[in-house]
N, C-alpha and C positions, 0 to 999 in steps of 0.2 A: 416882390421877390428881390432878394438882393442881386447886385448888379454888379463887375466888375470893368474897371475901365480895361481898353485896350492898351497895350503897351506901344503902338505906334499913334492914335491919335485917342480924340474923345468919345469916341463913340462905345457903348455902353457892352458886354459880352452878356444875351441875357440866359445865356444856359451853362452858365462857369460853377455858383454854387449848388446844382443838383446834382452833380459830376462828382462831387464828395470828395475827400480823401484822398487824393491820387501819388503822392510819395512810394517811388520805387516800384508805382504801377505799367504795363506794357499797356498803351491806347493811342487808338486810331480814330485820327481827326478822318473823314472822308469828304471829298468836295472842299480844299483844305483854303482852296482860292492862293492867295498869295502868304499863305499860312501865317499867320500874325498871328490868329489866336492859338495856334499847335507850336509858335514861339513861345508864347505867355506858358500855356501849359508845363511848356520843358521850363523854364527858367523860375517861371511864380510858383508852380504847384508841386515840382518836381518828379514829371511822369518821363515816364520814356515814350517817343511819341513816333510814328509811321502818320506824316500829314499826303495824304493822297488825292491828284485832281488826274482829270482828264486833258485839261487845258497844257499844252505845251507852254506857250506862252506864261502861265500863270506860276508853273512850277519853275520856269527862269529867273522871272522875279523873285521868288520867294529864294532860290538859292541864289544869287547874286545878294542878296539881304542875310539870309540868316544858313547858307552854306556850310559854316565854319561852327554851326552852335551845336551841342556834344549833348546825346540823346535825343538829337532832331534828324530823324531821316525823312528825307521827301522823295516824294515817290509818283514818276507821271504815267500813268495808267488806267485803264477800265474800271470801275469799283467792280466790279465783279470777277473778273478776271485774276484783280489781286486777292481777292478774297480766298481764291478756289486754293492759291500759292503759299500763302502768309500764314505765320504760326499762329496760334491762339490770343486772342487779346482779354486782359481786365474789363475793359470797357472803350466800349464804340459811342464815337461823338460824330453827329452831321446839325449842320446849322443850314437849312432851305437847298439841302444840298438832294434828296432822297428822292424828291416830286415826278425828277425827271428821268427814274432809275422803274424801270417794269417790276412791281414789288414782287411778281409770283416770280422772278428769274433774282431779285435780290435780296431776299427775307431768308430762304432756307442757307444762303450762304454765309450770310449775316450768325446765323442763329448754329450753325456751325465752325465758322469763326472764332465765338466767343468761350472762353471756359464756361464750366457750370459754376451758377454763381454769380457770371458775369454780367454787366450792367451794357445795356442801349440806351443811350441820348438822344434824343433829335428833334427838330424844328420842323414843322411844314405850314405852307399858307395856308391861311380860313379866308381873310375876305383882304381885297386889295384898298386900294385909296379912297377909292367910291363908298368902300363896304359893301361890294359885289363879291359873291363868291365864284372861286372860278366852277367848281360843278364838274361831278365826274363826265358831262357832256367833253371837256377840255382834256379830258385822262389825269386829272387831279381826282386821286381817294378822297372821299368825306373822313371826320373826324372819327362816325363810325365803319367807314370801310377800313381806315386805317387800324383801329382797335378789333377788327373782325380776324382781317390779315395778320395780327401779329401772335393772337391768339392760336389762329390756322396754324403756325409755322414755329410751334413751340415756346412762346415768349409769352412771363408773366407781365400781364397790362399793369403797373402801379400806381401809375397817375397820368393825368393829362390835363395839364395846365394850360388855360389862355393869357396870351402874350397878344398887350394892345402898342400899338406906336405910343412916344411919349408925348407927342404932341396930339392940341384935340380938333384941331381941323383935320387928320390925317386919321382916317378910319381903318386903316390896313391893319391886318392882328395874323397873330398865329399859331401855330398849337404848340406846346412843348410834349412829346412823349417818353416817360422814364417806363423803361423796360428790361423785366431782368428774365436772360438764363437760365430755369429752375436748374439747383445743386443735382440732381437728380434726374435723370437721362429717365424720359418719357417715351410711351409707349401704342399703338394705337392699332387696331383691326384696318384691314385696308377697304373694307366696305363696311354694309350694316347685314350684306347679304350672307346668310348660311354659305359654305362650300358644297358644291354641287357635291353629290353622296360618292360618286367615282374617287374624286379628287381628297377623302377624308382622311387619307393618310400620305403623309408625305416626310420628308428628309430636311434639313440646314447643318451646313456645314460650314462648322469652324475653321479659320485657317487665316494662324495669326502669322505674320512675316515680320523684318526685323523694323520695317514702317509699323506694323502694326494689325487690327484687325480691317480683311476683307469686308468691305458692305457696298451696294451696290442702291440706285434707287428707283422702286419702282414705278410704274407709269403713274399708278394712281397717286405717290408722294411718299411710301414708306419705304426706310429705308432696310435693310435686309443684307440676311447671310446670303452666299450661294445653296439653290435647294431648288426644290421641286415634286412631283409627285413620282409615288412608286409605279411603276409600268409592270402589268402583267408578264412572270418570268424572273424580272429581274429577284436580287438580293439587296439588300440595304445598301449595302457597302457596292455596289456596282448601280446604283442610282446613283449615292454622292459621286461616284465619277464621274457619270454621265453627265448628272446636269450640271456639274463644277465646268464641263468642256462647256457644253451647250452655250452656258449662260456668260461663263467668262474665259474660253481660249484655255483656260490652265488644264494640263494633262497628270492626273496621278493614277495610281496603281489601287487596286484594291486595297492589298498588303498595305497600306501608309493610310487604310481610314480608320481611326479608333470608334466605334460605338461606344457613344454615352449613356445613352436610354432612354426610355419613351414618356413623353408629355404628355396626359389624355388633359383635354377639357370640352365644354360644350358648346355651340354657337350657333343660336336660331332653331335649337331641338336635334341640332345635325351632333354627334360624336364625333369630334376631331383627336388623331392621332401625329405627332409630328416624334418624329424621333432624331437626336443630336447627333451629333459623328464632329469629328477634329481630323484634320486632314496635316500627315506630319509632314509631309513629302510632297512635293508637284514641281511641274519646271512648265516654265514658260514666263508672258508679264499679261496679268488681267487688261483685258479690252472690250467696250462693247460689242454683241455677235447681234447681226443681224435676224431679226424678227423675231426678238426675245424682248418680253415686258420687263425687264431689271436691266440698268447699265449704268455709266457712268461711276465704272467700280474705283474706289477708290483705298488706301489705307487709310485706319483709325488709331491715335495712340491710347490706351484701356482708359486712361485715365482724362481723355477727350474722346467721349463718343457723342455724338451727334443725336439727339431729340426725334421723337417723330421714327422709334425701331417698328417695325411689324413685330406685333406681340408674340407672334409665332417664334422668331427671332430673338425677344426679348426674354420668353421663359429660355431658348437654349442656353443664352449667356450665364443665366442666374445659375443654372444646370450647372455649369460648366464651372464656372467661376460665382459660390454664394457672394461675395463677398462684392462684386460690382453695383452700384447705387442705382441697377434699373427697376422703374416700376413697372407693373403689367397686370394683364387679369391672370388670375388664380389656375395651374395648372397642375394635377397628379403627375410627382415625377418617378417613375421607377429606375432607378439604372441597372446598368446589364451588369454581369457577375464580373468580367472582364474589365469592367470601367475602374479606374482608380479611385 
């Protein structure tokens, strides 16, 4: 594999040329250490670069060194904490930086992060000096938990190359994994299980703000409108309110839900009905409510939505908006005569 040297000593970059193309690209080095190669990147490659560690220390060095260098911001922080903050990147690079990061707490942010499209880099250990592996015994992923996990969490697996030391007494190696952001916002059921028959018909609501669209995620991992089931009594448009309070604090008025109309499809021999609505009006600021299965509501901009929607959620959007690049399973959509 071709190799690029470092710009402060000899030591070899071995994940520079898989990184492709980077001219006038936004990427983030993560684990940036004392960011040499997120300097190479700005200067050799021409990216725009966000090099981020957790190390106080490390990102002192690094700005005492390369402070003054223009498209190099550095940045000392939690990888994941800046992830939930920072705008969309081209492409995520880590070199042995990931190992020590809980992948189920740092893959979905990863994979939201990234535009669709966009590309993951990264390194992890397979076997140290000896050629001992360290074994998820240590909280080190195997090569295939690592390709399990990123599959889990939205990301197309492309390749996974081994990386040996150059020298042959030194049997240490490690993996390189290239992974991309499918272009196309992915979709998924949040079980395998049918909907209990009560619960067959229910509500999601749209409700775009000037951040963008509401979604929310649920316990099981998909992420979702505000919504819920119709209660005995109620009206459609007096569910969306309900459970828009319930689930996220936001108060709107009947009068401010437009109905879109009704999705039928089938799941496990059960008839599922879900019916859309757009919410023009509401006042408050979304927050998670206790003893509710969805939270962590956040804004989406249409044109960065996040992998991994509840399908239920994903026919609304298509509903709503044809013209949005989600996939989903097949559902009959009627809209109401009112709808636009």
């Amino acid at each position: 594999m071709p190799q690029t040297t470092s710009p402060d000593d000899s030591r070899p970059w071995p994940v520079d040329a898989p990184l492709g193309d980077l001219r006038g690209l936004r990427v983030l080095d993560l684990g940036c250490g004392t960011a040499r190669h997120a300097a190479h990147l700005v200067r050799d490659r021409g990216a725009r670069v966000d090099a981020v560690d957790s190390s106080p220390s490390g990102i002192e060095r690094a700005r005492a060194r390369y402070g003054d260098l223009p498209g190099l911001t550095l940045v000392c922080a939690d990888a994941v904490e800046h992830l939930r903050t920072a705008d969309p990147y081209d492409v995520v690079h880590a070199a042995l930086a990931l190992s020590s990061i809980d992948p189920h707490r740092l893959l979905p942010e990863l994979a939201r992060s990234l535009k669709p499209g966009g590309r993951l880099c990264f390194t992890v250990p397979h076997t140290d000096a000896a050629g001992d592996a360290p074994g998820t015994e240590a909280g080190v992923p195997t090569t295939d938990v690592w390709t399990e996990l990123l599959r889990r969490y939205g990301f197309e697996v492309e390749s996974v190359t081994e990386l040996d030391a150059p020298e042959e007494a030194d049997h240490a190696s490690s993996r390189l994994f290239q992974a991309r952001r499918p272009a196309r916002v992915t979709s998924r059921p949040r079980t395998t299980r049918p909907p209990v028959p009560h619960a067959a018909i229910g509500v999601g609501a749209v409700v775009l703000g000037p951040r963008g669209l509401l979604l929310g995620r649920h316990r099981r991992g998909t992420l979702e409108l505000p919504g819920g089931t119709v209660e005995p009594g109620e009206s459609l448009r007096e569910t969306v309110v309900r459970e828009l309070a319930e689930e996220t604090g936001l108060v709107a008025d009947p009068a401010d839900v437009r109905l879109l109309g009704t999705l039928v499809d089938q799941v496990g021999g059960v008839v599922r009905m879900t019916v859309g609505a757009v919410v023009t009006a509401w006042r408050g600021t979304p927050a998670d409510q206790p003893d509710e299965s969805v939270g962590d509501w956040r804004w989406w901009p249409l044109d960065a939505l996040p992998p991994g929607l509840f399908e239920c959620s994903a026919q609304i959007l298509t509903a709503w908006r044809p013209g949005l690049p989600i996939d989903h399973a097949p559902a009959h959509f009627t809209p109401f005569a009112d709808a636009p």
